[in-house]
C-alpha positions as MATLAB code, in Angstrom:
seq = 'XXXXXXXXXXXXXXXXXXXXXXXXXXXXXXXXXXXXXXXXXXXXXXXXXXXXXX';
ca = [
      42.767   73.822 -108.555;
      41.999   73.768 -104.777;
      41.626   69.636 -104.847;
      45.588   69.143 -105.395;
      46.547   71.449 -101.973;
      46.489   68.506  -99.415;
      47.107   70.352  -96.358;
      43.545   71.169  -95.059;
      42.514   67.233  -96.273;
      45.656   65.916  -94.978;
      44.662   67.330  -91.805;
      40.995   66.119  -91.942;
      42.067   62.964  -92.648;
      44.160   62.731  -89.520;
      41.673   64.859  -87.650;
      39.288   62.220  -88.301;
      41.913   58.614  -88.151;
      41.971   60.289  -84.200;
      38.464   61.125  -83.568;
      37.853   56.864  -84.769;
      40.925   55.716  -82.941;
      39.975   57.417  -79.416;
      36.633   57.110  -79.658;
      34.499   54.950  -81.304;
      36.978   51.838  -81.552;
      36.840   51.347  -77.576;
      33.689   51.997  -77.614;
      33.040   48.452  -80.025;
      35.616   46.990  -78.213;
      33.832   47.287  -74.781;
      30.704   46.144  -75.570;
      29.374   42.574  -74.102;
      26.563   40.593  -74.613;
      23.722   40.264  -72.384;
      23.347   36.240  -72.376;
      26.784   34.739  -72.692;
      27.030   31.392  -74.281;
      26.930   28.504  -71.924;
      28.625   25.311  -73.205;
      25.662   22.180  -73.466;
      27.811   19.524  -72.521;
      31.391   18.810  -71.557;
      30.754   14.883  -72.558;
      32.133   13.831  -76.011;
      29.180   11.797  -77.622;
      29.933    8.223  -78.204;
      30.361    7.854  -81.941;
      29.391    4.344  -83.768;
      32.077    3.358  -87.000;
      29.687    3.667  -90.002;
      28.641    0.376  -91.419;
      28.142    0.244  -95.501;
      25.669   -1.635  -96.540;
      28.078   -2.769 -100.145;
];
């Protein structure tokens, strides 16, 4: 049964964990976005104590 041999997987496998570590993970990592977010406001909005009606 050729499916129990794990050398030729084994080395896919690692083959392939390189190939995704070298390439396409800085790849993500170095992508930006085009319109960065902005903060609105750096004023805290005055808050009112809520009244019940009870």
């Amino acid at each position: 049964m050729p499916q129990l041999n794990p050398s030729p997987w084994f080395a896919i496998l690692v083959f392939s964990w390189l190939v995704f570590l070298t390439i396409v993970v800085p790849k993500t990592l170095n992508h930006t976005f085009p319109n960065e977010p902005t903060p609105q406001s750096t004023q805290i909005p005055k808050t009112d104590p809520w009244t019940w009606p009870w």
